[in-house]
KEROMAR-439375 format. One line per field, with one value per residue (C-alpha): residue number from 1; residue in three letters; x, y, z. Coordinates in Angstrom, 3 decimals. Each point is the difference from the previous one (the first is absolute). Layout:
residues N
nr c(NUM, ...)
rest c(ALA, ...)
east c(X, ...)
north c(Y, ...)
up c(Z, ...)
end
This chain:
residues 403
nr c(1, 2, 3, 4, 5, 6, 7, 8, 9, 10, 11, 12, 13, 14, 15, 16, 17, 18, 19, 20, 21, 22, 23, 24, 25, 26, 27, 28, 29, 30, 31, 32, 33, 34, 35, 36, 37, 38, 39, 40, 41, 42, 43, 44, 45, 46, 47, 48, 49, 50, 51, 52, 53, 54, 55, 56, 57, 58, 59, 60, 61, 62, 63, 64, 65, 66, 67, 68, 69, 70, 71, 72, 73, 74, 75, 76, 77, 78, 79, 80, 81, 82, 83, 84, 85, 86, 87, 88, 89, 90, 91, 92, 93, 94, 95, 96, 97, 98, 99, 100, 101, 102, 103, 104, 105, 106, 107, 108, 109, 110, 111, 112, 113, 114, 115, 116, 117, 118, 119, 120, 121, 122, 123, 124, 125, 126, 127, 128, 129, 130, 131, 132, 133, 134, 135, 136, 137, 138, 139, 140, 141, 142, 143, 144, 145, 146, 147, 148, 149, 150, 151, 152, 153, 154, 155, 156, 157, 158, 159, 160, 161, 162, 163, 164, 165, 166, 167, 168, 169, 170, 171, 172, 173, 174, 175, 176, 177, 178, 179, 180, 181, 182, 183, 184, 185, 186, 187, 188, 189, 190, 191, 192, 193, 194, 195, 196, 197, 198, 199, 200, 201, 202, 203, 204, 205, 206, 207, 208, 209, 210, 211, 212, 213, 214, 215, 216, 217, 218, 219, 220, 221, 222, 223, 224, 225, 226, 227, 228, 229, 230, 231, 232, 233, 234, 235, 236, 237, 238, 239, 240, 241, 242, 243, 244, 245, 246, 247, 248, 249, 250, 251, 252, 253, 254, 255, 256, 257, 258, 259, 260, 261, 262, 263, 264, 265, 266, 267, 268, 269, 270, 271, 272, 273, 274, 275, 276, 277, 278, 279, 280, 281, 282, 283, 284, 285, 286, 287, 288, 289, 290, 291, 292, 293, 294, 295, 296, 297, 298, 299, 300, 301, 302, 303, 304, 305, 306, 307, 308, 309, 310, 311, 312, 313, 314, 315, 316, 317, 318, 319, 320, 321, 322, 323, 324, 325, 326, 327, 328, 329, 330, 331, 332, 333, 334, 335, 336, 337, 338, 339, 340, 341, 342, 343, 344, 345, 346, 347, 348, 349, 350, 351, 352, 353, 354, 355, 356, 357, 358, 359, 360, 361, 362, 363, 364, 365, 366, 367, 368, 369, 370, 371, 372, 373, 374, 375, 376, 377, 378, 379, 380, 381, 382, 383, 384, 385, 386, 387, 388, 389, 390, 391, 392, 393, 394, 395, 396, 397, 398, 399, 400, 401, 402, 403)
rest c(UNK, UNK, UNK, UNK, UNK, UNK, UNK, UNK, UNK, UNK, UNK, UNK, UNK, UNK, UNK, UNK, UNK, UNK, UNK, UNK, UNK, UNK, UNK, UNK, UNK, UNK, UNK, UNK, UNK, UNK, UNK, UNK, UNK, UNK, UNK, UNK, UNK, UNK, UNK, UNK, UNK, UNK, UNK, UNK, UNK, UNK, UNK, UNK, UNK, UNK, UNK, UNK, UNK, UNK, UNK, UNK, UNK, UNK, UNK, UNK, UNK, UNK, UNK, UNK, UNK, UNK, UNK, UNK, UNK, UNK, UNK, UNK, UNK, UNK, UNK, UNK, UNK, UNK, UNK, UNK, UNK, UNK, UNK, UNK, UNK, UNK, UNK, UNK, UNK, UNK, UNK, UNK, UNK, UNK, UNK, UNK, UNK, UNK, UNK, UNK, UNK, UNK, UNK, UNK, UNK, UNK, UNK, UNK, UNK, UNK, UNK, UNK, UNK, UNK, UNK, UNK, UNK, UNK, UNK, UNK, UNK, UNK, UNK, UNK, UNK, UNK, UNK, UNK, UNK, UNK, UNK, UNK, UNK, UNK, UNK, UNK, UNK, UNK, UNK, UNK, UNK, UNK, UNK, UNK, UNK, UNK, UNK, UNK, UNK, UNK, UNK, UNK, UNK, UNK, UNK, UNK, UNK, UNK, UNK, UNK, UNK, UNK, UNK, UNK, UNK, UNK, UNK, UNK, UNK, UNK, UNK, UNK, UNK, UNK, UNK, UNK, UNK, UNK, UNK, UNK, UNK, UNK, UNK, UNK, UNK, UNK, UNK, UNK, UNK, UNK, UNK, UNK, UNK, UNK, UNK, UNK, UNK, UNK, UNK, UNK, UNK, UNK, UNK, UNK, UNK, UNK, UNK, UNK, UNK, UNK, UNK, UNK, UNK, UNK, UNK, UNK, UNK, UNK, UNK, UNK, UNK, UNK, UNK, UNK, UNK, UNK, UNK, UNK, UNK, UNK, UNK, UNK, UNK, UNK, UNK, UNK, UNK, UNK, UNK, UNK, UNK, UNK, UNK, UNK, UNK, UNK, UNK, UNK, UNK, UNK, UNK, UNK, UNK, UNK, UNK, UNK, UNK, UNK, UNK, UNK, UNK, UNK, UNK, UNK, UNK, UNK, UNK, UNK, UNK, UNK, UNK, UNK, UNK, UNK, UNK, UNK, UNK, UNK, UNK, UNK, UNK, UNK, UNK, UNK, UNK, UNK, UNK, UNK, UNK, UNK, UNK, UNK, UNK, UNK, UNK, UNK, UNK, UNK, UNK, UNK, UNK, UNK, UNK, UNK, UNK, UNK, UNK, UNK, UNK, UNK, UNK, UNK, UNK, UNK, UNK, UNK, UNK, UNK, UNK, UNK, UNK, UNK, UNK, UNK, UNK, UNK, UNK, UNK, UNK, UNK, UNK, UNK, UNK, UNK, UNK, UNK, UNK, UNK, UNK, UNK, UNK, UNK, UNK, UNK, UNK, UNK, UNK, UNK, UNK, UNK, UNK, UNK, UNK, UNK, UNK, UNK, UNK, UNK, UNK, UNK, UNK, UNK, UNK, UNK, UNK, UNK, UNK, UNK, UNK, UNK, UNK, UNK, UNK, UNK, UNK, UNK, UNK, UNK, UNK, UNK, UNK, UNK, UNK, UNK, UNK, UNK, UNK, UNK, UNK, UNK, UNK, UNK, UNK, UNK, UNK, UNK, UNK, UNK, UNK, UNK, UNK, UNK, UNK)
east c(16.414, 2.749, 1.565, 0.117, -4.115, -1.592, -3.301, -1.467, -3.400, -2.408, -0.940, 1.472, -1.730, 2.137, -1.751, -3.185, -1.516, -3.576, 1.073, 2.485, -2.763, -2.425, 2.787, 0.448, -3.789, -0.439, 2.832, -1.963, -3.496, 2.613, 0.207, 4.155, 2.014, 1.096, 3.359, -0.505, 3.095, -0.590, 3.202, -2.234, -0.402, -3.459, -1.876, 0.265, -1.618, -0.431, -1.713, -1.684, -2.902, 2.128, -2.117, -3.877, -2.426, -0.756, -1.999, -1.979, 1.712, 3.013, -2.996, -1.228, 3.497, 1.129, -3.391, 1.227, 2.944, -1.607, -3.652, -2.003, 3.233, -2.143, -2.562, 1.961, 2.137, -3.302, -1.638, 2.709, 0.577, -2.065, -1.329, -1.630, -3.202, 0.789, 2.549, 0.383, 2.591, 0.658, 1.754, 1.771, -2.677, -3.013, -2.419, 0.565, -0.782, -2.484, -1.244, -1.209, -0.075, -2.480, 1.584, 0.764, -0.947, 3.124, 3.053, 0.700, 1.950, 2.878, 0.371, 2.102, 2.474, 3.090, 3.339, 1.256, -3.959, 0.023, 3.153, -0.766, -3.174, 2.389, 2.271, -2.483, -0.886, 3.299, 0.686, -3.452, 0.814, 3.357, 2.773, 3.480, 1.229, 4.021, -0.223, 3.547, 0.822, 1.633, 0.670, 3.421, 1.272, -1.797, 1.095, -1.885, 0.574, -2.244, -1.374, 0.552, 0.001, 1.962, -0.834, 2.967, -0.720, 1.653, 1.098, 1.013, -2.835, -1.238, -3.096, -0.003, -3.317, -1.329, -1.637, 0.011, -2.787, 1.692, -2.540, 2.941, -1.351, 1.358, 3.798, -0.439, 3.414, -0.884, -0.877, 3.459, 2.035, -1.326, 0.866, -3.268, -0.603, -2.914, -1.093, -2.457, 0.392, 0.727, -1.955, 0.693, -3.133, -1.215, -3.414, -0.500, -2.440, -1.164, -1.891, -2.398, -1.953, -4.071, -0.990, -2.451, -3.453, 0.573, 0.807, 0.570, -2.557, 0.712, 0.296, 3.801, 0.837, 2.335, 0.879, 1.528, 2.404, -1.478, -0.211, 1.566, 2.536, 2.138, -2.153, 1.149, -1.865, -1.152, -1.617, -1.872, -1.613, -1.088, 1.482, -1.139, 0.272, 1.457, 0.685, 2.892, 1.274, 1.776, 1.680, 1.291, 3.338, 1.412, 3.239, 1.988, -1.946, 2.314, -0.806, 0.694, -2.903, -2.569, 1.056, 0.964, -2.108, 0.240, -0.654, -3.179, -1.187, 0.064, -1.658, -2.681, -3.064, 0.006, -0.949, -2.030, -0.448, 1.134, 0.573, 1.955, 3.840, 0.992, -2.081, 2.497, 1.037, 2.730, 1.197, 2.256, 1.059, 0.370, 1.594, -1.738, 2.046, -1.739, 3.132, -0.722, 2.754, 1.161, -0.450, -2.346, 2.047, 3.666, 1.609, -0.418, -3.900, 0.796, -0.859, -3.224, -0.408, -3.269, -1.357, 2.395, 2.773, -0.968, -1.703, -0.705, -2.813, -1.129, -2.468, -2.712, -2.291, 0.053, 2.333, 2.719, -1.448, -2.235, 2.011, 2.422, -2.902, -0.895, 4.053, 0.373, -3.273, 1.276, 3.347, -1.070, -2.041, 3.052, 2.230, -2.614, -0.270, 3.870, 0.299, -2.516, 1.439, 3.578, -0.118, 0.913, -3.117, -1.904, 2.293, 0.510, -3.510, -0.251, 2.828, -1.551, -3.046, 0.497, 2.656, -2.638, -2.399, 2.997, 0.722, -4.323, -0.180, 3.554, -1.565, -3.603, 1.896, 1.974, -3.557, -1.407, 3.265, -0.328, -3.544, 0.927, 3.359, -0.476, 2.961, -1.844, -2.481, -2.594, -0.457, -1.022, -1.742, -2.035, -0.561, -1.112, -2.366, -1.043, -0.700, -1.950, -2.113, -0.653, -3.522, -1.993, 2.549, 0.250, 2.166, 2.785, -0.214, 0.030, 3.559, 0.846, -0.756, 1.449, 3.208, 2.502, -0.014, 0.762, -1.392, -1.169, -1.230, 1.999, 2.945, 1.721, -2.082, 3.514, -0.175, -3.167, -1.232, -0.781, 2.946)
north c(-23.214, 0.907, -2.485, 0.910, -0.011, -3.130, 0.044, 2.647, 1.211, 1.659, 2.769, 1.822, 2.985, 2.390, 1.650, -1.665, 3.745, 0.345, -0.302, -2.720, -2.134, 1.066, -0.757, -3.223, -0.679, 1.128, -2.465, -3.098, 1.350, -0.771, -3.495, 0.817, -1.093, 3.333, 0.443, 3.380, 1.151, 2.839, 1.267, 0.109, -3.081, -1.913, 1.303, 3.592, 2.389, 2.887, 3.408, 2.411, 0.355, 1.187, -0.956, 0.706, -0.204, -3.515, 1.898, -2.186, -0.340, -1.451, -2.425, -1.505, -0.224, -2.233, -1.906, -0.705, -1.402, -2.220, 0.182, 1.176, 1.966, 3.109, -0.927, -0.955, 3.348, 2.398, -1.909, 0.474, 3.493, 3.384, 1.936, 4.024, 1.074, 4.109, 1.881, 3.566, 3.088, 2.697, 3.248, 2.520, -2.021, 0.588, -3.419, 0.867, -3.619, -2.387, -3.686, -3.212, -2.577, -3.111, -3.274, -1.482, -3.399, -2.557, 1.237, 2.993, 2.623, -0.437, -1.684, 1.690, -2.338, 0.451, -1.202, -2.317, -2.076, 0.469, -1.990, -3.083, -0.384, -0.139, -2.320, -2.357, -0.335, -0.746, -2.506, -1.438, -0.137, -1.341, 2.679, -0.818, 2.579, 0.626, 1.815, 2.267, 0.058, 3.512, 0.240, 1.463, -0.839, -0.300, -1.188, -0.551, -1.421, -0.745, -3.426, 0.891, 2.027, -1.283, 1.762, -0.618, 0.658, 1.908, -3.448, -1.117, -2.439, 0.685, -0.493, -0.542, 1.085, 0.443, 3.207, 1.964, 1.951, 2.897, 1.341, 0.978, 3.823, 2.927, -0.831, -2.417, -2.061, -2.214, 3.732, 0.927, -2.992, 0.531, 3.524, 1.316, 3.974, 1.547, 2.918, 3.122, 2.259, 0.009, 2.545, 2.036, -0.421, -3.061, -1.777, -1.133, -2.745, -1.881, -2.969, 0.422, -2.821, 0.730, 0.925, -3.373, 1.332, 3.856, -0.913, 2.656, 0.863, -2.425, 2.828, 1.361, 3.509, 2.497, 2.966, 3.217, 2.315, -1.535, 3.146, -2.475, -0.967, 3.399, -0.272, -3.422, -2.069, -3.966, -3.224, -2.129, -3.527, -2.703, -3.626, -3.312, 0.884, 3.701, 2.372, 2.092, 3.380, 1.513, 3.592, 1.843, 2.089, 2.623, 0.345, 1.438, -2.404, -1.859, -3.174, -0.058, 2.722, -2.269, -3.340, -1.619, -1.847, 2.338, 3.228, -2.114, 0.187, 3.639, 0.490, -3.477, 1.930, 2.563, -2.184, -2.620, 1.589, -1.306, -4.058, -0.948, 0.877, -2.983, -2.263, 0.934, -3.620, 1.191, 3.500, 0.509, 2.743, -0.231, 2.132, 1.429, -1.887, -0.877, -2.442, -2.839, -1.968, 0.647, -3.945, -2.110, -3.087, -1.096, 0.067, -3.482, 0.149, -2.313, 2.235, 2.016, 2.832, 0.313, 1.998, 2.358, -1.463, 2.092, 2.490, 2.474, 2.316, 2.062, -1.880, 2.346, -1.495, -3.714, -0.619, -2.057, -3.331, 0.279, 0.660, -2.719, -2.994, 1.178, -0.343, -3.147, -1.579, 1.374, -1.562, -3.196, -0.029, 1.301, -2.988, -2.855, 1.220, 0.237, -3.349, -1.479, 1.376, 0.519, 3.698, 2.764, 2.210, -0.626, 1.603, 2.869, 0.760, -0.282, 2.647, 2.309, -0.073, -0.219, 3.158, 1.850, -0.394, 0.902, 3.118, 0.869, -0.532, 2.170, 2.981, -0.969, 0.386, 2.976, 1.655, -0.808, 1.610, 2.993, 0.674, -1.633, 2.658, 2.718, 1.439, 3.000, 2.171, -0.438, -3.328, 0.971, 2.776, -2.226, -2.160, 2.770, 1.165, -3.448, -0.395, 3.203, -0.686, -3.704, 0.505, 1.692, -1.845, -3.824, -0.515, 1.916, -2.248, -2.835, 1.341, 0.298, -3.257, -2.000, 1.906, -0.726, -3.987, 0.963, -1.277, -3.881, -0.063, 1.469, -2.547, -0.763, -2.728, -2.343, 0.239, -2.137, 0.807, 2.525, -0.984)
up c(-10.767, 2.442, 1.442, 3.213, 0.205, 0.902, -2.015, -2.380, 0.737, -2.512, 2.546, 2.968, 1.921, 2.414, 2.742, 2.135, 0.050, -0.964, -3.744, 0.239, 1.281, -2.631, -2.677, 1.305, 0.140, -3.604, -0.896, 1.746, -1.589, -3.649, 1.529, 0.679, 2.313, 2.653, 2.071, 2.248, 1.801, 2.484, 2.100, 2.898, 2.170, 0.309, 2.892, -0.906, 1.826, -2.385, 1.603, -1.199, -2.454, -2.917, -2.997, 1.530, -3.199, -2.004, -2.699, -2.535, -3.058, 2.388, 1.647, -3.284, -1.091, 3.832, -0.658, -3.134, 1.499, 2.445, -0.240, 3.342, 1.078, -0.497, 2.215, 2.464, 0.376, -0.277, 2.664, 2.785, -1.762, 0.566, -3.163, 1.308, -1.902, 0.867, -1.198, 1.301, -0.593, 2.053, -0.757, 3.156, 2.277, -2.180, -1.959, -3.855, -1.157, 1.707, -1.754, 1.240, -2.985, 0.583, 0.431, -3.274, -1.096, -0.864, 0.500, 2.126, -1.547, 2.440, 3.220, 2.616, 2.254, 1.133, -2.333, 2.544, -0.314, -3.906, -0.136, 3.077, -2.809, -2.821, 1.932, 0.715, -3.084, -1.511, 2.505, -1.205, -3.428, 0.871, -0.760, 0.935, 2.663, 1.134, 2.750, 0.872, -3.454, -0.499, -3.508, -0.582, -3.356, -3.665, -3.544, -3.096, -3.189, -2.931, 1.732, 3.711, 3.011, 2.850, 2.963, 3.483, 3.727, 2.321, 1.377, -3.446, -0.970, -3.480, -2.249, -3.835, -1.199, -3.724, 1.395, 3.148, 1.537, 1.927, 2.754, 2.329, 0.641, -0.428, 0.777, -1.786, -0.424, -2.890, -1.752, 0.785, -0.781, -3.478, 0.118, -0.988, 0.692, 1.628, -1.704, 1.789, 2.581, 3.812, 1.688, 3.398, 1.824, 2.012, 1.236, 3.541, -0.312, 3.743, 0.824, 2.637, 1.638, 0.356, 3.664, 0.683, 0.438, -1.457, -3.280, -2.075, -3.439, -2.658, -2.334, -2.368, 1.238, -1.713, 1.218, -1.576, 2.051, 3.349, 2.836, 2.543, -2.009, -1.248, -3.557, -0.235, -1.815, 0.806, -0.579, 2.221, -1.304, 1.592, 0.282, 1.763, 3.453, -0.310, -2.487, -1.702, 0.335, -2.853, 0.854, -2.988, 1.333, -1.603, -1.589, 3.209, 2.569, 2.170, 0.371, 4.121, 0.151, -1.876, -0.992, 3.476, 1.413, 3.267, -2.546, -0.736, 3.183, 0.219, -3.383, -0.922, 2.659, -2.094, -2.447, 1.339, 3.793, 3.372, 0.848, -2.669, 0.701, 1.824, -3.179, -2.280, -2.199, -2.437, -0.913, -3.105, -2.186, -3.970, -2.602, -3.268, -1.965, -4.296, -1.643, -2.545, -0.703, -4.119, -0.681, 1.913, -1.687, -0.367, -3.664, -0.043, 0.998, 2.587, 3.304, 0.462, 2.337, 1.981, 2.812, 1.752, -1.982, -3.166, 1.240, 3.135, 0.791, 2.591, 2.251, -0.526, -2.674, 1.040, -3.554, 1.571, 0.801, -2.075, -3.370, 1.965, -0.615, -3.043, -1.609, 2.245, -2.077, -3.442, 0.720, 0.826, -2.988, -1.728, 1.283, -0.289, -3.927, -0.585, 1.631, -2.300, -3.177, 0.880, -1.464, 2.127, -1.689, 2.645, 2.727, -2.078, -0.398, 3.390, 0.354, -2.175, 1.414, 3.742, -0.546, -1.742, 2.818, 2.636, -1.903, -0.047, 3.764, 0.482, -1.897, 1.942, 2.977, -0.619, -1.275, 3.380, 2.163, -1.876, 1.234, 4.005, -0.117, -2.403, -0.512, -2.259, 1.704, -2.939, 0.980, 3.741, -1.116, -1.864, 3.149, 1.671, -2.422, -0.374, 3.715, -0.207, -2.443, 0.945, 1.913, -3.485, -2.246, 0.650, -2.380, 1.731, 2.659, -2.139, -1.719, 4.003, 0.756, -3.751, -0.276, 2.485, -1.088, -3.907, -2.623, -0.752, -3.444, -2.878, -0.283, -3.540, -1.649, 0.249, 3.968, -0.276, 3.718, 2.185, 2.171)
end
């Protein structure tokens, strides 16, 4: 152990995001003792929805971490029976699914409520938390990781959970390389609180090349107590013409009418950027990448947090088992597989951009066609309505989930 660290722990997580804290209450589900650093300071206030869908595989895998978790998050969380699409102002796609029994499919809530859940439960279960800990430096050998501060306090660890996003230092410090491409285009995606007492449907809409928007297409889905707006720009958009929150104003009633510019919550723009990061562990296996720290996809599709809490549950499996044995098989399993999985939901994603910004006319051709034809054709809607998310199922047997 270096001697200039105090006490060795067996497992240190970076970054108190929404996958941090599921890392971390994975770890205490093993029965292990949890140190979470976060660079931010206790008391965070954290805007924005980010993350919006908790789909089901993720809520069986945080009941699994701390049983009744589930329940709590779908009750304070909103899940829409009706889907529709819409093509050039026209219904193509229309379906209202009956409620289901158990677990919803998804529950809809907004990031910054998905993680005061998550960090209420790790404070329940009794995980360790250094607040204004930004991790600057990171060394591993074949029995440690030591892990130094900003402010020079360190942490020797037998592994490290790194959940530290998508600049992520501890990613850095180990040199690892991101690998996938960085797109031109952008989203604008806005928070907007409900209007008490006009409510609008509880109902997913998508639609195609909106008339009010230039052709644009967008998103709107519902949250507790509002719902998002997801504009697709184009490549040569700039962003002070749509993705201020004063270009908002000018362009949300043509989306969701009148009485809702000065309800605006958040308003940020993200790149289309697909990257997995070539290892998702050191050379020592001592480090494991999760979340935005191994891999980034666009935010259409709801793969982000959700692929996050599935790699933060494989890695604490992955650590609790290499603990136990003292073989590092178990964190390269998890390497293998969790990559695998990132490199599914990269192509996934890249499947789906190709059909929301077709850069070949074929492709709209076929929209158009498809649009068309929707009324004696269901199934043409249906395509409408499945593709622009990519595709779920279909994964190499290794990647072991749909995330």
């Amino acid at each position: 152990m270096s001697p200039d660290v105090a006490k060795e722990h067996p497992v240190v997580v970076v970054g108190a995001g929404p996958v941090g804290l599921s890392a971390a209450l994975a770890l205490r589900a093993h029965d292990l003792p949890v140190v979470l650093l976060e660079a931010d300071r206790q008391g965070r206030r954290r805007p924005g929805s980010r993350a919006l869908f908790v789909h089901r595989e993720t809520l069986r895998l945080l009941d699994g971490m701390r049983p009744g978790l589930a329940a709590e998050i779908t009750a304070y969380g909103r899940t829409w029976h009706t889907r529709r699409t819409l093509y050039r102002g026209r219904e193509v796609y229309s379906r209202t699914f009956p409620p289901p029994s158990g677990l919803p499919p998804f529950t809809s809530l907004r990031q910054v409520d998905t993680e005061r859940f998550l960090l209420a439960a790790c404070e329940a279960a009794g995980v360790e938390f250094v607040w204004d800990a930004e991790v600057a430096h990171v060394r591993t050998t074949p029995a440690e990781a030591v892990l130094t501060t900003e402010d020079g306090r360190a942490w020797s660890a037998r592994h490290v959970i790194a959940a530290d996003g998508a600049r992520s230092a501890v990613r850095a410090a180990l040199d690892i390389r991101m690998e996938g491409t960085h797109g031109e285009g952008f989203h604008v995606v806005v928070d907007v609180a409900d209007v008490p007492g006009a409510e609008l449907p509880l109902e997913r809409v998508f639609h195609y090349e909106h008339p009010g928007l230039g052709g644009r297409s967008v998103m709107r889905v519902p949250f507790t107590g509002g719902f998002q707006v997801d504009l697709q720009c184009r490549d040569d958009d700039a962003r002070e013409a749509y993705g201020t929150r004063e270009a908002v104003r000018e362009w949300l009633p043509a989306v969701v009418g009148d009485g809702y510019a000065e309800r605006i919550l958040w308003v940020s723009t993200y790149r289309f950027l697909r990257k997995v990061a070539a290892s998702f562990t050191d050379p020592h296996g001592r480090v494991l990448l999760v979340g935005e720290a191994a891999h980034l996809f666009p935010p259409f599709g709801a793969r982000g947090m959700n692929s996050g809490i599935a790699d933060a549950a494989a890695a604490a499996e992955a650590v609790a088992a290499a603990l136990a044995s003292g073989s590092a098989a178990a964190v390269a399993g998890f390497a293998e597989v969790r990559r695998a999985a990132g490199l599914f939901n990269s192509a996934a994603a890249g499947t789906a951009l190709d059909h929301l910004r077709p850069r070949r006319r074929i492709v709209r051709a076929k929209q158009r066609v498809a649009a068309a034809l929707s009324p004696v054709l269901p199934w043409c809607g249906s395509w409408l309505e499945h593709a622009p998310y990519g595709p779920r199922h279909g994964a190499p047997a290794v990647a072991g989930r749909k995330y």
